[in-house]
C-alpha positions in Angstrom: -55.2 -71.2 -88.2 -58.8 -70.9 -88.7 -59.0 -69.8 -92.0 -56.8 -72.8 -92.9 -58.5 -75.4 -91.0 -62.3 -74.3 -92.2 -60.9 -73.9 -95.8 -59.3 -77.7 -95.5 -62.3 -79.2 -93.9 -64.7 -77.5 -96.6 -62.5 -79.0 -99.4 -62.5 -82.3 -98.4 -65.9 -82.1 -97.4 -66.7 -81.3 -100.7 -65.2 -84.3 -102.1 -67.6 -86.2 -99.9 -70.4 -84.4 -100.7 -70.1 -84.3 -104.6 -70.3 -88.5 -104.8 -73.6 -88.5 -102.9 -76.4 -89.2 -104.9 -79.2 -86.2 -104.9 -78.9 -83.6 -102.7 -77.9 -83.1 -99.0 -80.6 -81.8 -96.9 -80.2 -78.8 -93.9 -76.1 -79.3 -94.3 -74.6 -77.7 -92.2 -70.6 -78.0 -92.2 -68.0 -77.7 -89.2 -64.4 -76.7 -89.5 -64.0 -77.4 -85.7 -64.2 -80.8 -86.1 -63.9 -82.1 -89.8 -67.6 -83.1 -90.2 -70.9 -82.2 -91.0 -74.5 -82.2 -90.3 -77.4 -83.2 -92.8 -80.4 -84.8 -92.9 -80.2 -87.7 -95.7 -82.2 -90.5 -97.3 -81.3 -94.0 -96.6 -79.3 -93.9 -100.3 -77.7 -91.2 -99.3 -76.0 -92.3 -95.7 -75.5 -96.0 -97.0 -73.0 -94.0 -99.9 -71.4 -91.5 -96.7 -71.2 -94.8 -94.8 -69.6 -96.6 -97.6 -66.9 -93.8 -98.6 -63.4 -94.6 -96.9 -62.8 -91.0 -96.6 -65.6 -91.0 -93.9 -64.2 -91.9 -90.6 -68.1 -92.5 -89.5 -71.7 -91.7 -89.9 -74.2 -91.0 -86.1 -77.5 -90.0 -85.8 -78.2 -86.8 -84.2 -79.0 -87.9 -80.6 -80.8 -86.3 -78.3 -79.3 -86.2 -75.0 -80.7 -85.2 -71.3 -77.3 -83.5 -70.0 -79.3 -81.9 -66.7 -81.4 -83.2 -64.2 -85.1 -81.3 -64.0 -85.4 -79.4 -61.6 -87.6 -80.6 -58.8 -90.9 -79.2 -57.8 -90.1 -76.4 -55.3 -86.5 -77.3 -55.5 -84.6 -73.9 -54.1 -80.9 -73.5 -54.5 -78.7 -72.4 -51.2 -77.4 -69.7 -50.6 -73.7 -70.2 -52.0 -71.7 -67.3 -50.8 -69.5 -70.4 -48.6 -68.3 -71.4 -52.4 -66.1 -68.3 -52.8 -64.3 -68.5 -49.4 -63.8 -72.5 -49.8 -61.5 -72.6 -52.6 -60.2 -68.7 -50.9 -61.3 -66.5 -53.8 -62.0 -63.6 -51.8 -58.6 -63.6 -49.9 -57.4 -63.4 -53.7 -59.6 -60.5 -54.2 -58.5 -58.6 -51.1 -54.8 -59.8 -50.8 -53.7 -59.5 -54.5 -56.8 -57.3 -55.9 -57.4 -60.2 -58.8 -61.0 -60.5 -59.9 -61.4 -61.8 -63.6 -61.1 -57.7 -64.6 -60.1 -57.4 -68.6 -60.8 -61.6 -68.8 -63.5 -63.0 -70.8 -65.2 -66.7 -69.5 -67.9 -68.3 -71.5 -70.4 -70.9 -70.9 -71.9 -73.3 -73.4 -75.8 -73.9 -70.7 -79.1 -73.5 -70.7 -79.1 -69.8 -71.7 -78.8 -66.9 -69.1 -81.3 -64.4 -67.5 -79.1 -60.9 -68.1 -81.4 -58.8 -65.8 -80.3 -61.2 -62.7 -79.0 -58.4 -60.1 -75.8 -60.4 -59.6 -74.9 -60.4 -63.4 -76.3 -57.4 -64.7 -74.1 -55.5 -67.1 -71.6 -58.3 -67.2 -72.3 -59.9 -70.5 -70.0 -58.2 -73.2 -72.2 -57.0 -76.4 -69.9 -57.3 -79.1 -70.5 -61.0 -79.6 -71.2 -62.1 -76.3 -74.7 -64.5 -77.0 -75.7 -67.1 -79.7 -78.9 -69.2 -79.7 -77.6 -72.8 -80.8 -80.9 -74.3 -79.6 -83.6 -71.5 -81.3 -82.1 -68.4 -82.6 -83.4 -66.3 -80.6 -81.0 -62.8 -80.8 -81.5 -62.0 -77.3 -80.7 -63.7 -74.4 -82.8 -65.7 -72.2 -83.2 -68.9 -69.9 -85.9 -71.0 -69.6 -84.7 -73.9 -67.8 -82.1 -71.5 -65.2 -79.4 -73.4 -65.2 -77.5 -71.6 -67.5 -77.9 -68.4 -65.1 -76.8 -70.4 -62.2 -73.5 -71.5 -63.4 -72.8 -67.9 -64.7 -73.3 -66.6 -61.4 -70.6 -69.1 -60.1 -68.5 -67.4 -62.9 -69.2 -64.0 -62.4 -72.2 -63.1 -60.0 -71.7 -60.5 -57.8 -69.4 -58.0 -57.3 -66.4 -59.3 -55.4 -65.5 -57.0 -52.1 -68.2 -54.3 -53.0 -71.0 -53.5 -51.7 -73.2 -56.6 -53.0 -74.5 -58.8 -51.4 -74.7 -62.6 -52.1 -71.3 -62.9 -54.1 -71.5 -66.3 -55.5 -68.9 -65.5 -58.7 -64.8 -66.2 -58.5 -64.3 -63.7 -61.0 -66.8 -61.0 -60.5 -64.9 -58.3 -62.1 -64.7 -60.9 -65.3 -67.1 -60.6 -68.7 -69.2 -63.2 -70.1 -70.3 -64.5 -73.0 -72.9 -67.7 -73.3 -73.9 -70.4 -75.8 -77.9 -71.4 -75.1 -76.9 -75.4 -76.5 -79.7 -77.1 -73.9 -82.9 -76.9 -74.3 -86.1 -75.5 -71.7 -85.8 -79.7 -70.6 -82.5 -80.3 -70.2 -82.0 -82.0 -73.4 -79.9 -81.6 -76.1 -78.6 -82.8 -79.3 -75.1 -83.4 -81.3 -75.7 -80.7 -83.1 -76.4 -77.6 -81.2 -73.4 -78.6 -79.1 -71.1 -78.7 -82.6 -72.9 -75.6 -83.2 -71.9 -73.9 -79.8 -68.0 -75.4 -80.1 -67.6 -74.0 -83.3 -69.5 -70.2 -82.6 -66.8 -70.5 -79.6 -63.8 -71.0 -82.0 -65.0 -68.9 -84.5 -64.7 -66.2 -82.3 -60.8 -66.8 -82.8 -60.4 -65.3 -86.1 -62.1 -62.0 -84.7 -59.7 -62.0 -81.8 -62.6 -62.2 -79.8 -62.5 -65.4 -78.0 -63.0 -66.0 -74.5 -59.9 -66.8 -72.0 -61.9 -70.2 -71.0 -64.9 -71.6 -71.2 -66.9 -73.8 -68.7 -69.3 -76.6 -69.4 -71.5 -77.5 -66.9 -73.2 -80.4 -68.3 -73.5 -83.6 -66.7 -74.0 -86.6 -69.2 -76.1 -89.9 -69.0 -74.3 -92.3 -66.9 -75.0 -95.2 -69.6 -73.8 -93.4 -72.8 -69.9 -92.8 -73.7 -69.2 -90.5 -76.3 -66.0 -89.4 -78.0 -67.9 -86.9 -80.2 -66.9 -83.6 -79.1 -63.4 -85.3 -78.9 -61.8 -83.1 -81.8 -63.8 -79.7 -81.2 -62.7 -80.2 -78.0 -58.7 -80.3 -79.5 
């Protein structure tokens, strides 16, 4: 399914491409969605804009999908998450913790050497850098960490303390798509969906992936509508 859907979107993304005057600059192509990336003269995205094959033509936006962080803000302690929605009575009754699953994260990046995730992120494929590509993982805004910890902080009804994840017996992987302000743009988000999918065709792809985002209360968007699909 992957192979056939990059090599359909690449063919008639070609056709596109060869009736632009001059020559595409950064392109960057997408088979999860049926679209590209470029940067482009005025010439050039008046001809994409004009071509009936193209569906439509949006500038990269940059969007602010978290709040900052305020000055001295400090998180609670969020151990009364788990028994809420009864995650530990699932632990203990059924002995289900997320062991042999996979759950991703499309954030702000995650901090690996946190106590209550150490050791969980799985190394065969288990990081990319949308936002700098950096090889190693890191957050500089801590967002990103905390929502992993929901995930899979922690480690269930061991000897931790301060479990926070659901799934603590679970891997992770994570997508760094925001930026150290909270921002982000089209693009590093297309880039995360598709690194995500991707991971498909090496039968390496996560059982489900959380996105954590928020997004500006003025602005609807259907453009992750078809990575999304």
């Amino acid at each position: 399914l992957v192979k056939y859907l990059r090599d359909l979107s690449y063919r008639l993304q070609d056709e596109v491409i060869s009736q632009v005057p001059g020559e595409l600059v950064n392109l960057k192509r997408y088979w999860v969605f049926n679209g590209f990336y470029c940067e482009a003269t005025k010439d050039q995205i008046l001809a994409l804009a004009k071509d009936p094959r193209v569906a439509y033509v949006v500038d990269n936006r940059e969007v602010r999908v978290l709040d900052p962080p305020k000055p001295g803000e400090k998180s609670k302690t969020p151990e009364w998450n788990i028994s809420k929605i009864g995650a530990d009575r699932v632990w203990n009754d059924y002995g289900i913790d997320g062991s042999g699953r996979v759950i991703g994260a499309m954030d702000t990046g995650v901090d690996t050497s946190h106590p209550a995730l150490r050791g969980k992120m799985r190394q065969d494929h288990g990081w990319f850098d949308a936002v700098s590509g950096n090889p190693n993982p890191y957050d500089d805004y801590g967002h990103g960490t905390h929502v992993t910890g929901t995930m899979v902080g922690g480690d269930g009804p061991g000897p931790f303390t301060n479990d926070i994840g659901v799934a603590p017996g679970a891997q992770f992987i994570h997508v760094k798509a925001i930026n150290s302000y909270g921002t982000t743009t089209f693009k590093m988000l297309h880039d995360g969906f598709q690194w995500i999918a991707d991971l498909a065709e090496l039968g390496l792809e996560p059982d489900a992936v959380q996105n954590s985002w928020g997004w500006p209360i003025n602005m609807e968007s259907l453009e992750y509508w078809h990575d999304v699909l």
